[in-house]
N, C-alpha and C positions, 0 to 999 in steps of 0.2 A: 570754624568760626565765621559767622558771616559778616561782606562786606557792608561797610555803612557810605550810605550817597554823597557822605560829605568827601568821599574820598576821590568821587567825579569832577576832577578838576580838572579843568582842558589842557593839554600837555600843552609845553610852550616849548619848541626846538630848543633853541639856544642855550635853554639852563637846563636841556639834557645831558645825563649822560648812560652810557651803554654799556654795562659793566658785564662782560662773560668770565663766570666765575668757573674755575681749573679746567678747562679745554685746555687738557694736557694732553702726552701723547698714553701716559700710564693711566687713561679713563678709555682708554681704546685698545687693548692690549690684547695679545694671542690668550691669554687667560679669562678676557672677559668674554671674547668670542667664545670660548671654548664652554665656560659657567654658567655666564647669563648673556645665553644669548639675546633675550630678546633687549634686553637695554641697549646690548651694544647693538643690534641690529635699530634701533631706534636712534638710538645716538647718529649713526653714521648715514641712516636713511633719511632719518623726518629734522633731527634736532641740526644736525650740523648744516645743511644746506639752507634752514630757518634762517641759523645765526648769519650766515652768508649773506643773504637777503636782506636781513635787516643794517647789515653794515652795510651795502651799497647804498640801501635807501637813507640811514642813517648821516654817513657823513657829510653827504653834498648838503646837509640842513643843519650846520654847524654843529653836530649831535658828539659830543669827547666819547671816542671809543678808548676803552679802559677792560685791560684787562687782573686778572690774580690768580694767582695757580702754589701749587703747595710748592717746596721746596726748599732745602734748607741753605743756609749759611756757610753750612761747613761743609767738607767731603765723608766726613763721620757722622755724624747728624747731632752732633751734640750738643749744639743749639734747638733743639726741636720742643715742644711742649713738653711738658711731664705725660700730657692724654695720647698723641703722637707716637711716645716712647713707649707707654702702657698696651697701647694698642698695635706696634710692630709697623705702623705708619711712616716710609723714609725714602723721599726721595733725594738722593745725595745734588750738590751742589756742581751743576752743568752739566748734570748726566740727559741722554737722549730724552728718559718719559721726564723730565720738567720743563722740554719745549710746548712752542704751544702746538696744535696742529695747524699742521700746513693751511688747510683749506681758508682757514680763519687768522693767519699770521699777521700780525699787528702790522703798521706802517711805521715807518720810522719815527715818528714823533708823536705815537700813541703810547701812553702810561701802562706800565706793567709792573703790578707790585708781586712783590715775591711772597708768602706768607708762611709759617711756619707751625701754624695752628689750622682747626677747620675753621677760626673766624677771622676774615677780612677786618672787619672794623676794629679786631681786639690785637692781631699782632701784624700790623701796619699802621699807616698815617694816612687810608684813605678820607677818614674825613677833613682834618687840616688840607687834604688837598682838593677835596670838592667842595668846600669852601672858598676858598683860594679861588677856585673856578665859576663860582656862581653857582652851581647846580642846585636845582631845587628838588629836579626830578631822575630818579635813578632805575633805569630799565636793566633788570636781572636775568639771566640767562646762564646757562651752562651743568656740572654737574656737583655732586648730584642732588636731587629735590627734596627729598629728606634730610639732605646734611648740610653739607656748605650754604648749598643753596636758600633754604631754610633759615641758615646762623645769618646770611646778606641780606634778606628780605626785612628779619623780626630786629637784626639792629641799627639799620640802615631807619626803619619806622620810627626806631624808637630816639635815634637825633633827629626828628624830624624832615625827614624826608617822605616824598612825596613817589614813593614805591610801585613799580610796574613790576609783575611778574609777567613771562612769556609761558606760558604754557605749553606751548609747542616746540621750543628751542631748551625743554631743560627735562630732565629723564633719570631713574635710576634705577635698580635692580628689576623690581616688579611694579607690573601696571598698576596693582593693587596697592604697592608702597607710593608711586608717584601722584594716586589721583587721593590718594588718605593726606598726604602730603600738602598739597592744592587747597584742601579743603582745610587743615587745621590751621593754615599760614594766611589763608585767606581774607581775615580780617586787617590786618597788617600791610595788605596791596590791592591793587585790584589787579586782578588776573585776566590777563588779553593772550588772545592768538597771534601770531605773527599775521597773519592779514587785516585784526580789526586793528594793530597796532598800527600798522604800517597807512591803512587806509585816513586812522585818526590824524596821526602826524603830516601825512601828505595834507590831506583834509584841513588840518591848523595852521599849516603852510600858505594855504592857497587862500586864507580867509582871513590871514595877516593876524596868525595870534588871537583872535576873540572868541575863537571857544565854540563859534556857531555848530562846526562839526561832531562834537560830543555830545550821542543823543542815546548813549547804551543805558539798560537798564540791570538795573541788580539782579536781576532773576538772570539776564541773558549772561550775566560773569558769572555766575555760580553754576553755572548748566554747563560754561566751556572750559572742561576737565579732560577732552576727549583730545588727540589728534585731529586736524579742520585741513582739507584741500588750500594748499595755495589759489590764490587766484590768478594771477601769474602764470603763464607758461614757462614750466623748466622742463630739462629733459627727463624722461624717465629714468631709473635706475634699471639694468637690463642684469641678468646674470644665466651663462649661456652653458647650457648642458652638452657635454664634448666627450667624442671617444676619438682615440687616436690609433687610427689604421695601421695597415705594416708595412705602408709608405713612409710612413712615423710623420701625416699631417694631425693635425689637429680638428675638426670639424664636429661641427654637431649645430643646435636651436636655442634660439634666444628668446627669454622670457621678460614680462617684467616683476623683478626680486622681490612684489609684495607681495606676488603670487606666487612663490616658491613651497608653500606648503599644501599645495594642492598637486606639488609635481611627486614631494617623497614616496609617495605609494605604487605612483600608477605611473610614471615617467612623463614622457611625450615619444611621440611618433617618430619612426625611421623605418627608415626600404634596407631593403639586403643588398641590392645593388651600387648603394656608398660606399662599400668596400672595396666594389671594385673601379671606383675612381683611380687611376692613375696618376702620380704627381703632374702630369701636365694636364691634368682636368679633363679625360677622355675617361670615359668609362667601355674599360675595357672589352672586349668583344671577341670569341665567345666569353661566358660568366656564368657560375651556376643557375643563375635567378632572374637575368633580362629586368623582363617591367613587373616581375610577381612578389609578392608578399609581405607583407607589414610584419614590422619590430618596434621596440619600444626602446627607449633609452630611459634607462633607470639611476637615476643619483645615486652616487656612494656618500651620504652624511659625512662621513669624516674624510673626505679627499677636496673639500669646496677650498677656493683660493679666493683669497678677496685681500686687494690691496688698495686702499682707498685713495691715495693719492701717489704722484708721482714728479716728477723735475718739472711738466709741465700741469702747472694750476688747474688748469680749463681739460684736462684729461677725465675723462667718466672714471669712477671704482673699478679695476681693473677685477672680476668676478666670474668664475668659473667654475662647473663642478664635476669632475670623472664619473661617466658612469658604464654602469653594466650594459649591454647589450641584451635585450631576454626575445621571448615569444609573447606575444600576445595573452598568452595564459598563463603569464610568467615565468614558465621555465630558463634556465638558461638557454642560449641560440649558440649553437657548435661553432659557429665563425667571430666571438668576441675576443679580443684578444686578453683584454681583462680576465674574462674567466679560463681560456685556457693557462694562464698563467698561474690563476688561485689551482686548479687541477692538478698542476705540476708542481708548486709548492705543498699542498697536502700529501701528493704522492712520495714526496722526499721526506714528510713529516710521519703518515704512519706505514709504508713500507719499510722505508730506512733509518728511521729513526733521527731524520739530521733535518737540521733547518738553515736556511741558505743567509747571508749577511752581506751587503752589498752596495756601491756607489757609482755610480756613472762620473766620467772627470771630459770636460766638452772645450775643445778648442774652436774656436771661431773670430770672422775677421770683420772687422768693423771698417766701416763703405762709409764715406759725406763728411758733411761737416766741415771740419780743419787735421780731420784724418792725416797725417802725414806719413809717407812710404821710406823718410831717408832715419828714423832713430833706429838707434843701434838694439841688436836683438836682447831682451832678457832686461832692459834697462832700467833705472830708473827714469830716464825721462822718458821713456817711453809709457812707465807707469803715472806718470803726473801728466802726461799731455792728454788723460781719458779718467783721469782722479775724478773727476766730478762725476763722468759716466758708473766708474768703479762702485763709488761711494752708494749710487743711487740704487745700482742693483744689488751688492749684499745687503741695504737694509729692504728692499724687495723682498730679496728671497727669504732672509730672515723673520719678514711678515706673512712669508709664505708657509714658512715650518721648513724650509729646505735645509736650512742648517750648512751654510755657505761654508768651507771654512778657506781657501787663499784665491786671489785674485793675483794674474801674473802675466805680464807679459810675456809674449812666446815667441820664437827665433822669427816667422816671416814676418810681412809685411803686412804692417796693423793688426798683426795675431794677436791673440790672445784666450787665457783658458782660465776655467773656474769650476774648483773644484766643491766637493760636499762632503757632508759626514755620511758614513754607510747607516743603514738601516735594513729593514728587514721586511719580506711579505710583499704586496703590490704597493706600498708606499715607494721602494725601490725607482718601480718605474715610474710614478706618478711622479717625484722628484725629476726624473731623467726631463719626463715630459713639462715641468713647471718649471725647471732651469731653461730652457729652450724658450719658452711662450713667454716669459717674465724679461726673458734679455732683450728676445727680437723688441717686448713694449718699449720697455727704458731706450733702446735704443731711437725706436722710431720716433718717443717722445723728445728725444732729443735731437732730431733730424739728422741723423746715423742710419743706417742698416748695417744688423748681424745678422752674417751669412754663415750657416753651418756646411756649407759644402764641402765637401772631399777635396773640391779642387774647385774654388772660386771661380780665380781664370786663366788663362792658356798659361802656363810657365810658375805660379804661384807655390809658396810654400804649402802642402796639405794640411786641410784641417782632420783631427783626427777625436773618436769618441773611444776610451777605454773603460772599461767594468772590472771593477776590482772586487773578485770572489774572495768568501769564504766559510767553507761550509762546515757545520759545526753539528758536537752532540746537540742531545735537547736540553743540554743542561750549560750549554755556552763553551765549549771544549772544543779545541780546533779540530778539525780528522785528518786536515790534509795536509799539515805541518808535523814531523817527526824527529826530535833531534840528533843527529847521530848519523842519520842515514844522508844519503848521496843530493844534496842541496836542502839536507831539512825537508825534502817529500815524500811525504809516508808510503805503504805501499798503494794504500787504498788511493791516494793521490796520484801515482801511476797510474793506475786502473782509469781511474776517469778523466786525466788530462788525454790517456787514449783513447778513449772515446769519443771525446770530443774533438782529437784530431781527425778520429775515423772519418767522422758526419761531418766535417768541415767545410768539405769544396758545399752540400746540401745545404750546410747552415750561410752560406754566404746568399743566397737569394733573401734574406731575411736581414743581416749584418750587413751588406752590401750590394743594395737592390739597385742602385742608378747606374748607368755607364759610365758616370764621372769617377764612381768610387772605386774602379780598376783603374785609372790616371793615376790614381794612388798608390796604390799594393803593387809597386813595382820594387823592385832591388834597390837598395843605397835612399830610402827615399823615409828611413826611420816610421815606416809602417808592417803590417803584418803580411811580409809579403811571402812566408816559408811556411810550410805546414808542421810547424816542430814546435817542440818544448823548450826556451831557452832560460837560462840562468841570468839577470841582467843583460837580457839581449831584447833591446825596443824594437830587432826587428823578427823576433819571432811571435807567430800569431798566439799562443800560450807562454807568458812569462813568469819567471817565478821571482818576487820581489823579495828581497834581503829583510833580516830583522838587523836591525841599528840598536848594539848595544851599547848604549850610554851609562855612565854613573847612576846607579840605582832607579835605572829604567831600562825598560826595552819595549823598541818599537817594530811594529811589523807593518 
């Protein structure tokens, strides 16, 4: 529907208002990443930092920032539309996805109505209250542009208001759905970019309300359906491709995230010689490879981490993505540690028939702050003087897919450990590796440091990392649990707890590769300081954990 010129009428600040419609957290979710990507990669790349934008510039020019987001009344939704209910639509009353998102979090005396329909105007009192306020003109934003967005635009027109769509602050499944969108709504607003918005209103600002800066034409609204550069300098969004050594650092190249689908194929560049970097940043000497040979680093699609915000506002999207190590001609490179990993999981898949199930649990000691060294171990106050810290990295890791499940203080001094649900395959380690890089953020975000060290400092309680195995038929059948027999260990669980004692002192250059991490593994010191198999014994290096039978459960 096109727009008509009488709708050019020079915005006037003051009887603005800025209405971001459901910048929830449930419009950003692990499932929308997962489905539609590109909306959500729009939403969190182009739309959300728009809307940023235009609130700074908005409020210093009297501009009512107003928010609406779906949500019900009740905890049950039984208040909800009859269309809401039809359609499986429900976000319950105070739960996480009815906040707004962070980035864009209201000020304390911005209006936020709650809605329980996809329309604003039909089950709320926003117009008695833009009324109330003067507004003449009402700039629309958020998600999504076929829906909500849509329902705010055509009855917002139709009380007589004087309608701005943002075009680049609102987004929904497909570009195809968004820009169809745009254009059928189109008569009902005039559609601006966050730049020629922002340029107008500054523009009407500076010329005292008369309008002189209003010189667009209809052709140029109807042509901007597309995404348009800021003009502004902001920072890039960067999302940095990493393989983690058998240092256990993390490392790898950083891009910028528009351009990430020009890396799936073909990677970016890496030397062989990164490997053998040493934790204190020496590259080791002799190494099989010196200054020769080029590798690629290849993304793994389903290991990318993106956490868009964090305790601190002004924090970049915290974006990363595990990858393979190959050859130039893409084979696999014999020194990744990725792939020898998929080798050794396949080998236990069709040699043996078993498949491996598994969880990292990582203790570590948090450094700055108001850290204090005198609560008492295990405590509750120990747990509420880093609540905040807590709080920010299980919903982290929980944006991460890590699947956090307790956070605890631990006996030393500002210890503390967190554990995960097991999983299966190189997810395993990629977890190990995303609980690690996810805490040190949160912490630093919060002017903290967590230190995974074995032994922080001279006399300190150790920190310690445990792997809880278990290996199974292919059909999800324990093999190394037997009942009956001598600790519930089958034989075949014999066979390979010896084994692995055999190669034990071997497997410690890889378990514990620092000099620090023998400060640890000493006697009376609740680490793996024995080469044996013990029965609830935390200080043998293979332990076999009890099942806990409860009232029609059992837990292992």
């Amino acid at each position: 529907m096109p727009m008509y010129q009488t709708r050019l009428t020079p915005i006037i600040p003051n009887k603005t208002a800025v209405l971001l419609v459901d910048v929830q957290n449930s419009e950003i979710s692990i499932e929308h990443q997962q489905n539609t990507p590109w909306y959500y990669q729009q939403a969190i790349d182009i739309c959300i930092p728009n809307m940023v934008h235009i609130i700074k510039v908005a409020r210093p020019l009297s501009m009512e920032i107003m928010y609406t987001t779906v949500e019900s009344l009740t905890r049950n939704g039984r208040d909800r539309s009859l269309d809401h209910k039809l359609s499986n639509i429900f976000i319950p009353k105070g739960s996480p996805e009815a906040d707004i998102i962070s980035d864009v979090a209201p000020a304390e005396d911005d209006i936020w109505l709650k809605k329980t329909s996809s329309g604003v105007f039909n089950s709320t009192n926003i117009d008695y209250i833009l009324r109330n306020l003067g507004v003449e003109f009402l700039v629309v934003m958020g998600f999504l542009t076929d829906q909500c967005v849509d329902m705010a635009v055509r009855d917002a027109a139709d009380k007589g208001y004087q309608v701005i769509c943002i075009s680049d602050a609102c987004t929904t499944h497909t570009q195809e759905r968004h820009e169809n969108a745009l254009r059928a709504f189109g008569g009902y607003c005039r559609i601006m970019t966050t730049d020629e918005f922002i340029q107008e209103i500054q523009g009407s600002n500076n010329s005292k309300n008369d309008g002189s800066s209003t010189k667009l034409a209809i052709n140029d609204q109807q042509q901007n359906l597309s995404i348009s550069v800021r003009s502004s300098l902001q920072p890039t969004a960067l999302t940095m491709l990493v393989t983690t050594d058998l240092a256990g650092i993390t490392r790898g190249r950083a891009l910028p995230t528009e351009t990430i689908d020009d890396y799936w194929s073909s990677g970016c560049g890496w030397v062989p010689a990164a490997s053998a970097v040493t934790p204190q940043g020496i590259v080791a000497d002799p190494n099989p490879w010196g200054s020769h040979g080029d590798l690629r680093l290849l993304p793994d699609r389903n290991s990318r981490v993106r956490i868009i915000n964090g305790p601190n506002p002004t924090t970049p999207t915290f974006d990363f993505i595990h990858c393979n190590i190959i050859e130039t001609d893409g084979k696999a490179w014999s020194g990744c540690p990725r792939e020898l990993l998929r080798q050794e999981i396949q080998r236990y898949h069709d040699i043996f028939g078993m498949r491996v199930k598994a969880a990292f649990e990582h203790e570590f000691t948090l450094n700055g702050r108001q850290c204090m060294s005198d609560l008492p171990a295990f405590s509750l106050r120990a747990h509420r003087h880093v609540a905040d810290f807590a709080g920010w990295l299980v919903t982290a890791l929980q944006s991460a897919g890590v699947e956090p499940e307790m956070f605890l203080p631990e006996y030393g001094r500002s210890q503390y450990e967190i554990t995960c649900q097991p999983t299966e395959g190189i997810a395993v380690a990629d977890r190990a590796v995303n609980l690690r890089e996810i805490t040190r953020d949160i912490a630093r975000q919060m002017n903290m440091h967590a230190s995974f060290s074995p032994q922080p400092y001279v006399g300190a309680i150790s920190n310690g990392v445990h792997l809880h195995l278990s290996i199974q038929d292919l059909d999800g059948r324990p093999l190394l649990y037997q009942e009956g027999r001598r600790y519930d260990l089958s034989e075949l669980g014999e066979h390979w707890a010896a084994g692995v004692l055999h190669h034990l002192p071997a497997l410690c250059a890889l378990t514990a590769p620092t000099p620090v991490s023998y400060m640890r593994l000493k006697p009376h010191h609740w680490s793996a300081a024995y080469v044996c198999l013990g029965y609830r014994n935390r200080e043998a290096s293979l332990r076999i954990s009890p099942t806990v039978e409860l009232i029609n459960s059992t837990l292992s």
